[in-house]
C-alpha positions as CSV (number, residue, x, y, z in Angstrom):
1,X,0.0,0.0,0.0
2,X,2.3,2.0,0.6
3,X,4.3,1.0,-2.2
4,X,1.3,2.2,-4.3
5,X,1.1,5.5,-2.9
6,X,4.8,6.2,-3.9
7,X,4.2,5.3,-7.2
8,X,0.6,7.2,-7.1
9,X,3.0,10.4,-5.9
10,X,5.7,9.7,-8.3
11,X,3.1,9.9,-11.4
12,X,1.7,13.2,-9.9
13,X,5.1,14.6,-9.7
14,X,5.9,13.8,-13.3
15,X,2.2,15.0,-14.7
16,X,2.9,18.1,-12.8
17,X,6.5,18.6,-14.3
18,X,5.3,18.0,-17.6
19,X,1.6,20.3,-16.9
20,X,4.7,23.0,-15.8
21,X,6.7,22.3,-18.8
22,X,3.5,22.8,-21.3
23,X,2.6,25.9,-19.6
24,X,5.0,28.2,-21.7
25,X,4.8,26.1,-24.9
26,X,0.9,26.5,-24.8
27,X,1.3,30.6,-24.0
28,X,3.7,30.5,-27.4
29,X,1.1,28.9,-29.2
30,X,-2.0,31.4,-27.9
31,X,0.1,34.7,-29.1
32,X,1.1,33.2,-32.3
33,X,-2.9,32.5,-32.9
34,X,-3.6,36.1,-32.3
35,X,-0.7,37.3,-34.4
36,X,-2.3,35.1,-37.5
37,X,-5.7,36.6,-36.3
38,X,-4.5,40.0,-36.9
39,X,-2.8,39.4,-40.0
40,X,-5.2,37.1,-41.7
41,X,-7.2,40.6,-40.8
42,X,-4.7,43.0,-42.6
43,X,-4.6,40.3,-45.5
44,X,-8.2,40.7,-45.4
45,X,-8.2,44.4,-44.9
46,X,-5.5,44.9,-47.6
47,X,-7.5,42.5,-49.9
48,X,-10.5,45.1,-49.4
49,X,-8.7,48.1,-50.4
50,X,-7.2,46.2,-53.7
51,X,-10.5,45.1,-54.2
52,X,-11.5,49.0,-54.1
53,X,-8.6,50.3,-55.9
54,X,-9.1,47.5,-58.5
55,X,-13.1,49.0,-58.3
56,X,-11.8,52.7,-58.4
57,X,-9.2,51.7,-61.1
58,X,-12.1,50.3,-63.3
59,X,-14.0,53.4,-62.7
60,X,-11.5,55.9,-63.7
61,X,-10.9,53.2,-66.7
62,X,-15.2,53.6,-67.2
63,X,-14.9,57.3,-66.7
64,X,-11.8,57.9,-69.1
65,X,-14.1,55.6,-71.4
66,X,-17.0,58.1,-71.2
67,X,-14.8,61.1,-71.3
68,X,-13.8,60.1,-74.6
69,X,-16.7,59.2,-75.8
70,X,-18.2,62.6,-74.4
71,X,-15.4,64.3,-76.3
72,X,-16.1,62.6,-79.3
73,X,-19.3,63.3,-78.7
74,X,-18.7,67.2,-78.3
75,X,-16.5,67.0,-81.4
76,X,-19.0,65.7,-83.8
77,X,-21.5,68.2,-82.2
78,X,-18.8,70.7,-83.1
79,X,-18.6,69.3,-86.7
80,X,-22.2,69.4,-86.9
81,X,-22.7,73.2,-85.9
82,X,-19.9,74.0,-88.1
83,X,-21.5,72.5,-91.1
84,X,-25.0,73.8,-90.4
85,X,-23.1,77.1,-89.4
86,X,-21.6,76.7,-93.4
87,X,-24.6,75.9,-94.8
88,X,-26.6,78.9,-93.0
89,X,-23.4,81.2,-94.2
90,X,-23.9,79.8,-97.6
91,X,-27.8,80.6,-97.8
92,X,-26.7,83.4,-96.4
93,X,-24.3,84.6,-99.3
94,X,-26.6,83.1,-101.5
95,X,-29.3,85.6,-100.3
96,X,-30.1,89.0,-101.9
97,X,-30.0,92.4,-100.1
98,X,-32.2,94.9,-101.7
99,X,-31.0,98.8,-101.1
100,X,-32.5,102.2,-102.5
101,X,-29.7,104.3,-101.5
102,X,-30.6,108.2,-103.5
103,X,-33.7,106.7,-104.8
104,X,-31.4,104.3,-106.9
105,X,-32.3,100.3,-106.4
106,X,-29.6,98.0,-106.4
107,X,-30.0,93.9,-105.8
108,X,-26.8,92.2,-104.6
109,X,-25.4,88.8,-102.9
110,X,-24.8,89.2,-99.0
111,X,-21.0,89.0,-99.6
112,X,-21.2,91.7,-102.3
113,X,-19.9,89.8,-105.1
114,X,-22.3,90.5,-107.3
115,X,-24.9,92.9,-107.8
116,X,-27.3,94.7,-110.2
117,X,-28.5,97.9,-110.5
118,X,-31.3,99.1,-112.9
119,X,-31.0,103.1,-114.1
120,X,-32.5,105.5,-116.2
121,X,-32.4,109.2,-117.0
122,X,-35.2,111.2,-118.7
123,X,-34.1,115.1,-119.8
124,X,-37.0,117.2,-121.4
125,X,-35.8,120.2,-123.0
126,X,-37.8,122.7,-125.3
127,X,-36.8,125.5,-126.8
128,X,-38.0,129.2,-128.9
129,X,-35.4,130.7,-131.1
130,X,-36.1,134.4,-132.0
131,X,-34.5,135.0,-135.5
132,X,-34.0,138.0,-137.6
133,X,-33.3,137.6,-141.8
134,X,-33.8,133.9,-141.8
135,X,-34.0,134.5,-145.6
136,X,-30.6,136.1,-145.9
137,X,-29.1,133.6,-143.4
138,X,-30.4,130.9,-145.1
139,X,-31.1,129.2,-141.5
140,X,-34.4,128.6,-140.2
141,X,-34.1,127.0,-136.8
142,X,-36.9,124.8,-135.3
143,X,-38.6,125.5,-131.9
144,X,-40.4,123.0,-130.0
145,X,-39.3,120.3,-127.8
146,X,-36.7,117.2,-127.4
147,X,-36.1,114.4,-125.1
148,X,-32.9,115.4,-124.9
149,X,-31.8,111.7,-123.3
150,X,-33.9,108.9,-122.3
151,X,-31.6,106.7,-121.0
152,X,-32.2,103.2,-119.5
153,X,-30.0,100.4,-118.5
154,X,-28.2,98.7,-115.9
155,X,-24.8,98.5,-114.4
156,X,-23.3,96.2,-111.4
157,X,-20.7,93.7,-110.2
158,X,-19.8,90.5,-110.9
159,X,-17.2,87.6,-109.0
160,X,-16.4,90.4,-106.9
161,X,-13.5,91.7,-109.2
162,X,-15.3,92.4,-112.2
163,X,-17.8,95.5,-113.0
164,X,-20.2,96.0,-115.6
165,X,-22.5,98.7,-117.8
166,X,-25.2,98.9,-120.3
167,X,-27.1,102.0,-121.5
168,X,-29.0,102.6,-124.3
169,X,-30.6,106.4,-125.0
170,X,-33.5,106.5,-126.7
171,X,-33.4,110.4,-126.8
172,X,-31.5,113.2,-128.9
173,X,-32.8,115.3,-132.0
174,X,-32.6,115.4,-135.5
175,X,-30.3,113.3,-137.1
176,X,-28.6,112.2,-133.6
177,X,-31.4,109.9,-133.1
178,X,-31.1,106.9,-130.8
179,X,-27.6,105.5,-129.7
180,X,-25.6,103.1,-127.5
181,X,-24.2,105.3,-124.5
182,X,-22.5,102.8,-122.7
183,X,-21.8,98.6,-123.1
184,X,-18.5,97.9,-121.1
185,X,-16.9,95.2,-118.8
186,X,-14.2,96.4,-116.3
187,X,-11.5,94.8,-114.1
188,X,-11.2,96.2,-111.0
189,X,-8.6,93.3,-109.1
190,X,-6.1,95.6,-109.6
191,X,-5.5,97.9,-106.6
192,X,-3.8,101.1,-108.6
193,X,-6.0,100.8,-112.0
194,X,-8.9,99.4,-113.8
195,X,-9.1,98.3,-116.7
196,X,-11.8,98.6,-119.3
197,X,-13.4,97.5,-122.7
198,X,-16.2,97.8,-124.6
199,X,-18.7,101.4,-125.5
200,X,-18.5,104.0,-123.2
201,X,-17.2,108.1,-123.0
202,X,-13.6,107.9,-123.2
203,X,-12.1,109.9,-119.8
204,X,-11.3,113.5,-122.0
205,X,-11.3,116.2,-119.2
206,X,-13.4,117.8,-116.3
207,X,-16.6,118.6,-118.2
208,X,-16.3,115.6,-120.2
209,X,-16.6,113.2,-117.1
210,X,-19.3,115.0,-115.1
211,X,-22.0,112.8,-116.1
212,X,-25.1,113.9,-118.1
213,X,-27.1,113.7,-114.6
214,X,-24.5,116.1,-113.1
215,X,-24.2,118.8,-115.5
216,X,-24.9,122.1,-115.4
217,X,-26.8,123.1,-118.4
218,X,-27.9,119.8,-120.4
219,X,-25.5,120.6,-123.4
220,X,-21.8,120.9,-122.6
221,X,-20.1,124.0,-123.3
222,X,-19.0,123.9,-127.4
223,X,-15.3,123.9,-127.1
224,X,-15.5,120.7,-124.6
225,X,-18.1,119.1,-126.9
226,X,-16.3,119.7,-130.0
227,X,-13.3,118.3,-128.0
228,X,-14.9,115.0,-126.6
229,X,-16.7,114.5,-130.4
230,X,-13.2,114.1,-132.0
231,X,-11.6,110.9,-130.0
232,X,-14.3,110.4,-127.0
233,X,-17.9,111.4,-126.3
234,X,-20.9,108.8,-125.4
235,X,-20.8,105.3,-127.1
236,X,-17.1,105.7,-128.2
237,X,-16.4,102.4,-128.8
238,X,-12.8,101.8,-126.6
239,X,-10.0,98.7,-127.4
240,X,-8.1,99.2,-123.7
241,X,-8.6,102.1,-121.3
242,X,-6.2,102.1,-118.2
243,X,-7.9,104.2,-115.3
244,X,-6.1,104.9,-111.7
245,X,-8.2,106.9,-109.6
246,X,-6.7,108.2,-105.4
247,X,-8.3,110.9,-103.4
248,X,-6.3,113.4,-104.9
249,X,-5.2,112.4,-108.3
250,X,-6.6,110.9,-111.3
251,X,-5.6,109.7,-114.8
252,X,-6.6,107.6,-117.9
253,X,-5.1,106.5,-120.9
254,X,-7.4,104.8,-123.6
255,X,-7.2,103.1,-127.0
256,X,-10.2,104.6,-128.9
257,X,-12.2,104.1,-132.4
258,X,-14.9,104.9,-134.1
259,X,-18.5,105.7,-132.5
260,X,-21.1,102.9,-132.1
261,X,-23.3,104.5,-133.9
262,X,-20.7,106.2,-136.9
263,X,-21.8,104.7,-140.3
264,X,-19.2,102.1,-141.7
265,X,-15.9,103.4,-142.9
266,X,-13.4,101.2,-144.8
267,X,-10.4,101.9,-142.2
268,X,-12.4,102.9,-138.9
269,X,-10.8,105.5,-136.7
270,X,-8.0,105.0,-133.8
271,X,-6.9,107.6,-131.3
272,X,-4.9,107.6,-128.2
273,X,-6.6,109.9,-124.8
274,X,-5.0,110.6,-122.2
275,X,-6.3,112.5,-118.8
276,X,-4.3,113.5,-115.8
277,X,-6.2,115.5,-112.5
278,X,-4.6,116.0,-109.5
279,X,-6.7,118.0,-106.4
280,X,-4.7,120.7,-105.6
281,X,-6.6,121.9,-102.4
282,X,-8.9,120.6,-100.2
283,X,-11.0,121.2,-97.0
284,X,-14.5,120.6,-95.6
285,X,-16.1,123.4,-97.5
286,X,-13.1,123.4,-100.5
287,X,-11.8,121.5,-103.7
288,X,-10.0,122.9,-106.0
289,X,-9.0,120.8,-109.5
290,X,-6.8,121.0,-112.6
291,X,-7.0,118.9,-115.3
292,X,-5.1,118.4,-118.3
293,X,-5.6,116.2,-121.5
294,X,-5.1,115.4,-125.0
295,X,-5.7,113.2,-128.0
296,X,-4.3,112.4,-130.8
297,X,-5.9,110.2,-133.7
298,X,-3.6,108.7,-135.2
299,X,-5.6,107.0,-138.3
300,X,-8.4,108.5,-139.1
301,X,-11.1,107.0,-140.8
302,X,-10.9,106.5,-144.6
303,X,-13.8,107.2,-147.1
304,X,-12.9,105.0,-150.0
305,X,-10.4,101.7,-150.6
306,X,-7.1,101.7,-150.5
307,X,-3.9,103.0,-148.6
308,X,-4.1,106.3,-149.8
309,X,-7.6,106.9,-149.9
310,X,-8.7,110.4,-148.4
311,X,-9.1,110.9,-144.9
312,X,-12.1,113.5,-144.2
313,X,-12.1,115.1,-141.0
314,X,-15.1,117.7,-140.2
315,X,-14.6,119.7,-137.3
316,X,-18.6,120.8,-136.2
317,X,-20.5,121.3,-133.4
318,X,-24.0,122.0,-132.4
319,X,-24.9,124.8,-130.5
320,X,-25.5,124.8,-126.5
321,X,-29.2,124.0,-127.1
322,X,-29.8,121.3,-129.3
323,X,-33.8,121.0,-129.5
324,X,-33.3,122.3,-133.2
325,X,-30.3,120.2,-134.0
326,X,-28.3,122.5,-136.4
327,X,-24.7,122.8,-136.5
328,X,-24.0,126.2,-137.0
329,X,-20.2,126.1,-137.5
330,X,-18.2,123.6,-139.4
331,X,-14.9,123.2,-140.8
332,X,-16.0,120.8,-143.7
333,X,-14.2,117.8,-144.8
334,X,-10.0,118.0,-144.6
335,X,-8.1,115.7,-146.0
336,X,-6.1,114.9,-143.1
337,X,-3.4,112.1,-141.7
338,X,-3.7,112.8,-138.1
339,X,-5.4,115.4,-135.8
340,X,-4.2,116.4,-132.6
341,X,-6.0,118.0,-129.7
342,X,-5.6,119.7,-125.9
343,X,-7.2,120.7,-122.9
344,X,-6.7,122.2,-119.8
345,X,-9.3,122.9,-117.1
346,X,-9.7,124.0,-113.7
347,X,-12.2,123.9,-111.1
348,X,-13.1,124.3,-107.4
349,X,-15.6,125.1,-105.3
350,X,-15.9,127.0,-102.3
351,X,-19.5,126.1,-100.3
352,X,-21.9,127.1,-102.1
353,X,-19.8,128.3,-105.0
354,X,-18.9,126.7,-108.2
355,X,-16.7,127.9,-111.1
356,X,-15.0,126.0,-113.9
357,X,-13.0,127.0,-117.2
358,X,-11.3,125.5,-119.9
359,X,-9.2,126.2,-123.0
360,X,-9.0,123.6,-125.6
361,X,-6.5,123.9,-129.3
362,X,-7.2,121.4,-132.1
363,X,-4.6,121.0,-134.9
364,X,-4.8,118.8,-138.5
365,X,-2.2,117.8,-140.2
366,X,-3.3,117.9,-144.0
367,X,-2.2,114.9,-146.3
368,X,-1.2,117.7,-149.1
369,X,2.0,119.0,-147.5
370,X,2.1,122.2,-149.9
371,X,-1.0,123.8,-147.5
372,X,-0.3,124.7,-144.0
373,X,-1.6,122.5,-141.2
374,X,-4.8,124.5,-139.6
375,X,-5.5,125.1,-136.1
376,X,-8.3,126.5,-134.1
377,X,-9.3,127.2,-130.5
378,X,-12.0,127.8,-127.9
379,X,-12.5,128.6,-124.4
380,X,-15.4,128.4,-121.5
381,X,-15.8,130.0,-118.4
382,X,-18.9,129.0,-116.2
383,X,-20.4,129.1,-112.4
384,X,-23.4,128.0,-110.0
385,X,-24.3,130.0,-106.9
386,X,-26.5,127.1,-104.8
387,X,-29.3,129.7,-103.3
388,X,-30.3,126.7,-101.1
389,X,-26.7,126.9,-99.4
390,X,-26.0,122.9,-100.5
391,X,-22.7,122.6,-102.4
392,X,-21.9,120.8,-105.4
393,X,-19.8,117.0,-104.5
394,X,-15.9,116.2,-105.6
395,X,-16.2,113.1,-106.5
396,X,-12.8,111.2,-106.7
397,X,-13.0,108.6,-109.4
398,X,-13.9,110.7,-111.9
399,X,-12.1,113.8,-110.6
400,X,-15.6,116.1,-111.6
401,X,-18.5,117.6,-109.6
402,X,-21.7,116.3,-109.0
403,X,-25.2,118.2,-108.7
404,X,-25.7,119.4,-105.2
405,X,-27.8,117.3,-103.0
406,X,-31.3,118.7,-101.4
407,X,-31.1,119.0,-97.9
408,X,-34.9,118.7,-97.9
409,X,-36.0,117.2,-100.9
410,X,-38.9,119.5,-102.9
411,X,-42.6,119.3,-101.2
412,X,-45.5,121.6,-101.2
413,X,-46.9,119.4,-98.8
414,X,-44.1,120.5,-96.4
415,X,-43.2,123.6,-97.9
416,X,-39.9,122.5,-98.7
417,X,-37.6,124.2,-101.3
418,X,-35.7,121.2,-102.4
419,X,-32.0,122.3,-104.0
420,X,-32.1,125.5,-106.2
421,X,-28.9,126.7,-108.3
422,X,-28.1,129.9,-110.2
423,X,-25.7,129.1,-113.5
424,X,-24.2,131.3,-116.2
425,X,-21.8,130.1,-118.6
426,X,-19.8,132.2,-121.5
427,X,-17.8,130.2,-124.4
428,X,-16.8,130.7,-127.3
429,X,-15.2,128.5,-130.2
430,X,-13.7,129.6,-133.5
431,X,-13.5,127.4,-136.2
432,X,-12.1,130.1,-138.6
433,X,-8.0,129.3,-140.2
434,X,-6.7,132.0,-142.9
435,X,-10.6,132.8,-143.6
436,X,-9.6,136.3,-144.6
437,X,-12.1,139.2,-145.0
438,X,-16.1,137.8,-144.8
439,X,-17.5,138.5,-147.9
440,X,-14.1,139.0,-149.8
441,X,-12.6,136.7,-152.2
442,X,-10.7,133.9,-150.2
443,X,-8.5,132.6,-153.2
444,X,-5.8,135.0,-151.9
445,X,-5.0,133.3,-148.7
446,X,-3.2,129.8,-148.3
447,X,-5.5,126.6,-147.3
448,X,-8.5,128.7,-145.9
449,X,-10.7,127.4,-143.8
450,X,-13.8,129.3,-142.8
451,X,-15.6,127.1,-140.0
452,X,-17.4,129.7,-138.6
453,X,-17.2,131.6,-135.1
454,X,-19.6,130.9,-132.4
């Protein structure tokens, strides 16, 4: 027995020594459990957050996605506006703009590359000449009336770099009857000139280019017409002209012929014109002008076949009221190889005040060399006094004035005035070379030529 309780003691002993020797091995064990606990957390929790940033990165990948398709989006909205916006702008262009600027209608494109522009002009004129000795003069002017120019036509632009004209006039007297007064083209690319073809008044001087709207009596004085009849005037049909036109300066330089409406020659006329303006002064209420020119024809037309077929030139003129139609000086035919002519002219205008003048020399040079070449002059002097106070308008690309502009245009209704000018005008033109005594024997004197003096 008590053999049994040693042994009973001795396996307690060992139990507890091996119970004390597990103790610590079993603590080991318990931390290292809570260590995986925490890490098999932060695996988890680490997990999680790639999980997330896996999630966000798919996002930003979705969002990047929709971004470009959003700027795609935007861009082919972009494309879209921009081709309605090009389509509007071309029904725009396409589109015509309608204006009545000074009572004058004119259709053109939006972008102003072409337009058109219907005109006319109607000038009345009647007349009562008082004669004395109509027997002896032999001359029997007619009174009564004349639609001194009915003009109607259209001008405009065309591709923006090209500019046009047509007029026909349907007026005149006697045996002026109807006539072309203008059928050009022009090129106007060119910043420092245009240049022009076709029918039209050649540029000859300051009274010359004011236009038939703009003049002061409706006949030119009879030097400047006699000058413009020889290598210029209305329907003068024109090869080349070169025009350059500045605020201050001005000059032309044109290839003429023959008149639209001249009967058929065999050798039609040719004739160089040249114009040069410059504005020598200027101010709000002042311009003041002078103008040079000349022409010389250099073939004139030919009255039979053949190189050395006669050359007639006549020299004539109507005078400044043309309702009869009579020209009352004339040089009659020369027999002529070339004709030259000049001009000078000057101008201004000082508010209400107008005045103009011009001296103009012609010269033939005969095809019979044994009688002297004949020359013959004629001057103008004339002025306006507006009593309205407007003033007559420079204008710069013809270097000439135009007719005042009303203020208030004419109504009884509103006892408006409307534009009112005062004009007198003195010329004179003689036409007369070695003409000796009138009414004496002319035989005497060398090549006479008795034209006339007006």
């Amino acid at each position: 027995m008590k053999s049994f309780h040693k042994k009973y003691a001795g396996v307690l002993l060992a139990g507890v020594a091996v119970a004390a020797l597990a103790a610590p091995a079993f603590a080991a064990e318990t931390k290292a459990d809570a260590r995986d606990v925490k890490l098999n957390a932060l695996e988890q929790k680490l997990d999680a957050l790639v999980s997330e940033i896996n999630a966000l990165k798919k996002e930003a990948a979705a969002d990047k996605t929709d971004k470009a398709a959003l700027e795609g989006q935007v861009i082919d909205l972009k494309r879209a506006q921009s081709a309605a916006y090009a389509d509007i702008q071309a029904q725009r262009n396409s589109d015509v703009k309608v204006s009545l600027a000074n009572a004058r209608p004119t259709f053109a494109t939006a972008d102003g590359a072409f337009s058109f522009s219907p005109r006319s002009l109607l000038q009345f004129d009647a007349a009562y000449y008082s004669q004395d000795n109509r027997a002896l003069s032999g001359t029997d002017l007619s009174s009564g009336t004349n639609f001194r120019r009915a003009r109607i036509g259209f001008q405009g632009k065309a591709f923006s770099d090209w500019s046009y004209s047509f007029l026909y006039d349907f007026g005149g007297s006697g045996v002026e009857g109807t006539g072309l007064s203008d059928a050009y083209v022009q090129y106007d690319g060119l910043s420092w000139v245009k240049i022009r073809s076709g029918a039209f008044p050649t540029p000859a001087g300051i009274e010359d280019q004011t236009s038939a709207s703009d003049l002061i009596f409706l006949e030119r004085a009879a030097p400047t017409d006699l000058y413009r009849s020889i290598g210029a005037s209305d329907g003068r049909k024109n090869y080349l002209a070169f025009i350059a036109a500045g605020d201050n300066h001005y000059a032309a330089l044109s290839w003429s012929g023959a008149r639209a409406f001249d009967a058929a020659s065999f050798d039609s006329q040719q004739a160089l014109v040249g114009r040069a303006a410059y504005r020598l002064y200027k101010n709000l209420d002042t311009n003041v002008v002078l103008s040079g020119t000349g022409t010389w024809v250099f073939r004139p037309p030919q009255t039979a076949v053949g190189n050395n077929s006669p050359s007639a030139i006549n020299l004539q003129v109507r005078p400044e009221n043309v309702v009869d139609g009579t020209r009352l000086i004339s040089t009659g035919n020369i027999d002529s190889k070339s004709t030259t002519s000049w001009g000078v002219e000057g101008a201004a205008n000082w508010k209400s005040l107008y005045g103009q003048a011009g001296y103009f020399g012609f010269k033939l040079d005969r095809r019979t060399g044994t009688l002297p070449n004949p020359d013959f002059a004629g001057w103008y002097v004339q002025g306006t006094w507006v009593l309205t106070g407007e003033a007559r308008r420079y204008n710069t690309e013809t270097a000439s004035w135009q007719s005042p502009r009303p203020t208030k245009p004419f109504s009884l209704k509103n006892g408006d005035l409307g534009a009112w000018e005062l004009a007198a005008r003195f010329s004179k033109l003689d036409l007369n070379f070695n003409q000796g005594i009138v009414g004496a024997n002319t035989t005497a004197a060398l090549g006479p030529v008795r034209g006339g003096n007006q």
